[in-house]
Backbone as JSON Lines, residues from 0, in Angstrom:
{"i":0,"aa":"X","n":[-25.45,-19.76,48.46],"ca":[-26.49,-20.77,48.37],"c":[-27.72,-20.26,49.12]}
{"i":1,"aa":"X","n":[-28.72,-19.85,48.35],"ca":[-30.69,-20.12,49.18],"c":[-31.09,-20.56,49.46]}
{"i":2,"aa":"X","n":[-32.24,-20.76,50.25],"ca":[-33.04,-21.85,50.57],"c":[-34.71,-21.32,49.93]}
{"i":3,"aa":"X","n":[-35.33,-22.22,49.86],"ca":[-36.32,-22.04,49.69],"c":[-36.97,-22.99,50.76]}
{"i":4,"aa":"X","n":[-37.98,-22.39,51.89],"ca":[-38.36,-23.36,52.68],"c":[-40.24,-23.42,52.68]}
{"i":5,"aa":"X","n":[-40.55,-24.51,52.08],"ca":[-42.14,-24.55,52.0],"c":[-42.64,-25.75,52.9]}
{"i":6,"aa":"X","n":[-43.74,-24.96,53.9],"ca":[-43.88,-25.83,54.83],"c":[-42.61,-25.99,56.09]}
{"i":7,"aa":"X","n":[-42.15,-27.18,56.12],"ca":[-41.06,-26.8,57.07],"c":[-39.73,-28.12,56.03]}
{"i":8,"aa":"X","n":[-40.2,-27.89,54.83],"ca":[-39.44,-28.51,53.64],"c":[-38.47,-27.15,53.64]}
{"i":9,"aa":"X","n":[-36.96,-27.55,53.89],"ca":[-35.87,-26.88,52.77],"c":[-35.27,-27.34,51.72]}
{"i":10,"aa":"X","n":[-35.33,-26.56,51.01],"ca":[-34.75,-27.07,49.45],"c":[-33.6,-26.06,49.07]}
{"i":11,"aa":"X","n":[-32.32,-26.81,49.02],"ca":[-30.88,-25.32,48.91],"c":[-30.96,-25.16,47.3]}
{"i":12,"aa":"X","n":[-31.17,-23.85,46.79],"ca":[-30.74,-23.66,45.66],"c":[-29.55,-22.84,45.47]}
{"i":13,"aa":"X","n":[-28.63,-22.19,44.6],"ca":[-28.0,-21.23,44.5],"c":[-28.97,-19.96,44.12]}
{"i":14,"aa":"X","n":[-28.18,-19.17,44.88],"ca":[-29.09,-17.47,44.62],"c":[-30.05,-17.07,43.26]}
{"i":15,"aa":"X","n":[-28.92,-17.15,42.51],"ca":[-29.47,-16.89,40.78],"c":[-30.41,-17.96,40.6]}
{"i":16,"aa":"X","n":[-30.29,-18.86,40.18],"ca":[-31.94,-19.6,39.69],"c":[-32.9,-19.13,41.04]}
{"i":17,"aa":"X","n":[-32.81,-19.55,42.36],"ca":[-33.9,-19.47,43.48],"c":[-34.66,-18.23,43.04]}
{"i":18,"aa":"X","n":[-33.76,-16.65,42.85],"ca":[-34.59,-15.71,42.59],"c":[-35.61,-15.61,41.2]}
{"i":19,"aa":"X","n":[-35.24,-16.05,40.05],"ca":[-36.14,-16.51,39.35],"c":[-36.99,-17.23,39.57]}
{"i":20,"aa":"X","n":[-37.01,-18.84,40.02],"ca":[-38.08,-19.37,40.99],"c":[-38.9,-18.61,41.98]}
{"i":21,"aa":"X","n":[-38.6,-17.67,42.61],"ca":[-39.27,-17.08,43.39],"c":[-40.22,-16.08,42.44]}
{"i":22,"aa":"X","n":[-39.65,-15.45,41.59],"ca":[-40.53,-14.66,40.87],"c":[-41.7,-15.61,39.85]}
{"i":23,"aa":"X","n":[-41.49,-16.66,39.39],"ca":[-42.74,-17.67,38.78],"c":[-43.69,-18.21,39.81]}
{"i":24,"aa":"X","n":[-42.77,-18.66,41.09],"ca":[-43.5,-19.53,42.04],"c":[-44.79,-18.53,42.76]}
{"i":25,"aa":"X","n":[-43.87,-17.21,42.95],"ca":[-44.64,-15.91,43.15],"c":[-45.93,-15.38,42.21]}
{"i":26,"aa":"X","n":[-45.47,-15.9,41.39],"ca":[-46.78,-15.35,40.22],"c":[-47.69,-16.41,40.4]}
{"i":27,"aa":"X","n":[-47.08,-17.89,40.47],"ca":[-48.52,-18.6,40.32],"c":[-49.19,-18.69,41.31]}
{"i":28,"aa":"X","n":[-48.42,-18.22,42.49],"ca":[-49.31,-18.35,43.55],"c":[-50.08,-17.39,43.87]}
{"i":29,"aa":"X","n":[-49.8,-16.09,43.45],"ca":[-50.84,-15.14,43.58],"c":[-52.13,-15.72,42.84]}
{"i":30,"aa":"X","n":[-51.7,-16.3,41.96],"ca":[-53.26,-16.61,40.72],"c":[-53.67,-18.08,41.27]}
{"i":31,"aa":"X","n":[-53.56,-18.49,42.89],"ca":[-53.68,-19.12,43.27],"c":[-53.91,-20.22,42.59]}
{"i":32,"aa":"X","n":[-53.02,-20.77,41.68],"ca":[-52.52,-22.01,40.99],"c":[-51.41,-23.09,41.5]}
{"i":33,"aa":"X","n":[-51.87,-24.08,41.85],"ca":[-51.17,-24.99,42.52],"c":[-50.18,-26.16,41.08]}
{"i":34,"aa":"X","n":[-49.23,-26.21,41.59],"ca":[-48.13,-27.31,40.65],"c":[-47.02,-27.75,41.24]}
{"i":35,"aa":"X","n":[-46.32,-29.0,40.31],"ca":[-45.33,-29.91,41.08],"c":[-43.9,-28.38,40.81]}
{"i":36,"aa":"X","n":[-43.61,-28.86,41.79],"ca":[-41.95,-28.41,41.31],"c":[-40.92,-29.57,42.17]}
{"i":37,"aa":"X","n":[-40.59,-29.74,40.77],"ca":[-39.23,-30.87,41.13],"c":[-37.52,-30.03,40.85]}
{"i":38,"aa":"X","n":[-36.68,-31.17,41.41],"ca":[-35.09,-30.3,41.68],"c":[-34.56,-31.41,41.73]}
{"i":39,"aa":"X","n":[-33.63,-31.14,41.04],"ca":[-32.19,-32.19,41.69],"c":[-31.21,-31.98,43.29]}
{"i":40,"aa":"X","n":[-31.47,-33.39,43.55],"ca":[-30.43,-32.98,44.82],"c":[-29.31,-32.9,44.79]}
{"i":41,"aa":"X","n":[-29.04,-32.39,46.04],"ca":[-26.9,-31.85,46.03],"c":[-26.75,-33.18,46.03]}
{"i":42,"aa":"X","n":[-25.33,-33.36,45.15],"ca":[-24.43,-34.58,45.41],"c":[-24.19,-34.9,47.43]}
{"i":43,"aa":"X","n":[-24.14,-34.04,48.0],"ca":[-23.97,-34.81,49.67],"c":[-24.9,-35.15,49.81]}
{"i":44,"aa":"X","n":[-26.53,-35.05,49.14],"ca":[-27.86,-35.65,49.6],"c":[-28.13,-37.0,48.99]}
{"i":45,"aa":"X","n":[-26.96,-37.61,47.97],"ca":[-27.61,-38.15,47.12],"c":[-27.43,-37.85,45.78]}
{"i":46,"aa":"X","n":[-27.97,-38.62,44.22],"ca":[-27.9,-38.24,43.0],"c":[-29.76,-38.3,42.84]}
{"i":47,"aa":"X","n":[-30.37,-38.19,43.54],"ca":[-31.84,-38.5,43.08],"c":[-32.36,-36.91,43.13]}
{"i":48,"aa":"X","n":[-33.5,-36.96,43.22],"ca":[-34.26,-35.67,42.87],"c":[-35.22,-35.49,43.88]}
{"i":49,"aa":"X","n":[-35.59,-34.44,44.12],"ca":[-37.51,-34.38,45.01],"c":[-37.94,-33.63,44.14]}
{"i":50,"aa":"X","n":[-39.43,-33.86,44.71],"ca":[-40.71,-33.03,44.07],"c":[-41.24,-32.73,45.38]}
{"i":51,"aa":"X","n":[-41.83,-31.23,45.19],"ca":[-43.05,-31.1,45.84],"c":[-44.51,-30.83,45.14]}
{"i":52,"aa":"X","n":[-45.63,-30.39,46.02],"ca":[-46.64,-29.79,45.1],"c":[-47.05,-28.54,46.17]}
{"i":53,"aa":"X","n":[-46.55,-27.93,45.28],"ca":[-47.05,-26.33,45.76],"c":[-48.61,-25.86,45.64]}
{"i":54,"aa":"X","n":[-48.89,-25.3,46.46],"ca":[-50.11,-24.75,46.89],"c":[-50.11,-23.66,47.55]}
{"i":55,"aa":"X","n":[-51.61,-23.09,47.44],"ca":[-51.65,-22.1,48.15],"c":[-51.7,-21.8,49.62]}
{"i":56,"aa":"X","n":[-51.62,-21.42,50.16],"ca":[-52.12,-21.35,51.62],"c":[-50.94,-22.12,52.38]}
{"i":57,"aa":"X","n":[-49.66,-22.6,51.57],"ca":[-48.97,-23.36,52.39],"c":[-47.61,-22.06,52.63]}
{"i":58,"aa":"X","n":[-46.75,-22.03,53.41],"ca":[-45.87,-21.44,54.33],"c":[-44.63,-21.86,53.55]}
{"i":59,"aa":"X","n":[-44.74,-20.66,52.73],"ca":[-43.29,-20.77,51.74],"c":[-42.32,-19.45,52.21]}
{"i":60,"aa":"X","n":[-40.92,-19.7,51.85],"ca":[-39.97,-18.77,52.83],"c":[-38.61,-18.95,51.62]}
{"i":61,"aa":"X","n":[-38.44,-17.94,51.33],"ca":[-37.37,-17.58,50.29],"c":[-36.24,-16.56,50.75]}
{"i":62,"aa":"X","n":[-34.75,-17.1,50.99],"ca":[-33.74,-17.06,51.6],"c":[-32.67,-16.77,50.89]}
{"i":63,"aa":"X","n":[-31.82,-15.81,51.12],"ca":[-30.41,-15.6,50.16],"c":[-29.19,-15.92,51.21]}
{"i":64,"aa":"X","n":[-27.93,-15.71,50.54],"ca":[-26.54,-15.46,51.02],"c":[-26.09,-14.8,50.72]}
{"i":65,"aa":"X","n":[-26.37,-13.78,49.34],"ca":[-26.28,-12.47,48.95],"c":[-27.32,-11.49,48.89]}
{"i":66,"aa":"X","n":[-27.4,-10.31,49.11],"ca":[-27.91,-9.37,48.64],"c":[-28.74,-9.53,47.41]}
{"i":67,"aa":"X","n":[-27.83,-9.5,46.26],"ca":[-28.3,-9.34,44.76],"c":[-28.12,-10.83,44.53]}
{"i":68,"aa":"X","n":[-29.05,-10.73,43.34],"ca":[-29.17,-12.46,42.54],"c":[-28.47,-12.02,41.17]}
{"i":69,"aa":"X","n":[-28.54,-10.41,40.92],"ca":[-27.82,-9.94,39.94],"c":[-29.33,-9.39,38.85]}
{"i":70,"aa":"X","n":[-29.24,-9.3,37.9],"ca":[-30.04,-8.78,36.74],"c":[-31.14,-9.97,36.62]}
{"i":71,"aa":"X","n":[-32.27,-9.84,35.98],"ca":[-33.5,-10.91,35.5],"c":[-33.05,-11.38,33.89]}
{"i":72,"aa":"X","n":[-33.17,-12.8,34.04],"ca":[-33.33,-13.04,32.52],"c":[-34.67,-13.2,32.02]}
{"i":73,"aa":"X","n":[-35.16,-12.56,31.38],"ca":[-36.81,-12.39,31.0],"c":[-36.82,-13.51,30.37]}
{"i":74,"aa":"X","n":[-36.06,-14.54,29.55],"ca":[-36.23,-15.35,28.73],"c":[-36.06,-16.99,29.55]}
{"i":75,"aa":"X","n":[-35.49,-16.84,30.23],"ca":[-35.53,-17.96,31.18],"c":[-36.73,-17.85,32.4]}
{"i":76,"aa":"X","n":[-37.52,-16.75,32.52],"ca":[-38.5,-16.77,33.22],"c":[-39.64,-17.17,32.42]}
{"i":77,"aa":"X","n":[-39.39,-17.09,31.04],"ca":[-40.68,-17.38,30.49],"c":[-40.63,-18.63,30.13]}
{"i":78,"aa":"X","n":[-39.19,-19.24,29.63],"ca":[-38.93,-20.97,30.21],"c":[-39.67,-21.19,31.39]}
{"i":79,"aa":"X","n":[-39.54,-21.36,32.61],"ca":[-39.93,-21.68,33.67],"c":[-41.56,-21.37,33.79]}
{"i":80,"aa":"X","n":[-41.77,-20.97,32.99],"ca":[-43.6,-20.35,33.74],"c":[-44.06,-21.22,32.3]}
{"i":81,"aa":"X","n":[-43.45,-21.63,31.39],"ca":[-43.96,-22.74,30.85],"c":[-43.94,-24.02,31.18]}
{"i":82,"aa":"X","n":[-42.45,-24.0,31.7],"ca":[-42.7,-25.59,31.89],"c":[-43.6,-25.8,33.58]}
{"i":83,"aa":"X","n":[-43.91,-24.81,34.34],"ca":[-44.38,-24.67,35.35],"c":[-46.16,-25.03,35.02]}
{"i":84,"aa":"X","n":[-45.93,-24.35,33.68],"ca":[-47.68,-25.05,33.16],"c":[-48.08,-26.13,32.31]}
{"i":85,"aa":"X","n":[-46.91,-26.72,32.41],"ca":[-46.68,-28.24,31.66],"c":[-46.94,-29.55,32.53]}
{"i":86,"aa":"X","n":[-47.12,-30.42,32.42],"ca":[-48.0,-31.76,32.66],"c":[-46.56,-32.08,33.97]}
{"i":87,"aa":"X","n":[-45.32,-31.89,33.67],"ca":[-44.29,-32.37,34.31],"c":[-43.69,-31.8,35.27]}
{"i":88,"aa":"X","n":[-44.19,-30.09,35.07],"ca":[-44.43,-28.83,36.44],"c":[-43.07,-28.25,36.06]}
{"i":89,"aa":"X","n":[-42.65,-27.18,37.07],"ca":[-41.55,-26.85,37.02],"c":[-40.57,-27.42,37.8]}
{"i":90,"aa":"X","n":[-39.26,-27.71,36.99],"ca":[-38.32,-27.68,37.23],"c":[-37.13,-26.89,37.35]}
{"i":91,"aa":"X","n":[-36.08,-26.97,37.51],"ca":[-35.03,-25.49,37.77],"c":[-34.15,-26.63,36.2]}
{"i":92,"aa":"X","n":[-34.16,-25.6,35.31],"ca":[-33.35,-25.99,33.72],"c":[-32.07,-24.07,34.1]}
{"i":93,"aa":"X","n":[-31.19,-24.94,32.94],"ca":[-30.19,-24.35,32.97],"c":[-30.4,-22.73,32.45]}
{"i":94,"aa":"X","n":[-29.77,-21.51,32.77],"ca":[-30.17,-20.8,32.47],"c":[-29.8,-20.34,30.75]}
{"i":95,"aa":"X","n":[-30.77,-19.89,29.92],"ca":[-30.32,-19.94,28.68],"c":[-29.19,-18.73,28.49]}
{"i":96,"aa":"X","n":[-28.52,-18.06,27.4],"ca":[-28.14,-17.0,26.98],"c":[-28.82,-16.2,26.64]}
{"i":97,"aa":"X","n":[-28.93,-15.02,27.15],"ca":[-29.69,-13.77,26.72],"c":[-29.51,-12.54,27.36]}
{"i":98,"aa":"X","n":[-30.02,-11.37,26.48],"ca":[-29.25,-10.68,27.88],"c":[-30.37,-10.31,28.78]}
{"i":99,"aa":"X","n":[-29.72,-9.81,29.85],"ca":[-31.09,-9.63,30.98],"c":[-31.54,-8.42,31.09]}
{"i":100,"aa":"X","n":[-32.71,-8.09,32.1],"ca":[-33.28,-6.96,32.19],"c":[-33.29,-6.27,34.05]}
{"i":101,"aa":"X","n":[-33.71,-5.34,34.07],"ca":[-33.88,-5.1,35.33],"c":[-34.99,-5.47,35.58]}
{"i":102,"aa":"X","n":[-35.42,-6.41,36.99],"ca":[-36.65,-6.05,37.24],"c":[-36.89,-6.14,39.17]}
């Protein structure tokens, strides 16, 4: 399990999606583009969800429990960097089938 900590917000993801998130959240923030990203919470937090709104200049911190997240799915990153530019922001969606790439 990862964390992703923005601000002094932690948010636990598992390894595999977080590192994809990190690589979109990473891109938009270089192109200093600000958006919501919402998540479901763990069942011990609750069945509800948070959102944040990401920005630039804020103190984001990306965390593993493994080493590797394993291979990139290019096709689920390009899911995510759409719906990341969609009215409803990004969310973490299931990862599709495809095969992956190195990156």
């Amino acid at each position: 399990m990862g964390r992703m900590t923005y601000s002094a917000i932690p948010v636990e993801i598992d390894d595999r999606p977080l590192r994809h998130l990190e690589i979109v959240i990473g891109s938009k923030l270089r192109r200093r583009e600000a958006f919501l990203f919402s998540w479901r919470e763990r069942p011990e937090f609750g069945s509800g969800r948070g959102a944040l709104w990401v920005a630039p200049g804020v103190p984001l911190r990306f965390s593993y429990s493994t080493h590797s997240a394993g291979e990139i799915n290019e096709r689920w990153l390009r899911d995510l960097e759409i719906a990341a530019n969609g009215p409803r922001g990004l969310g973490l969606t299931a990862e599709p089938a495809y095969p992956p790439s190195r990156r």
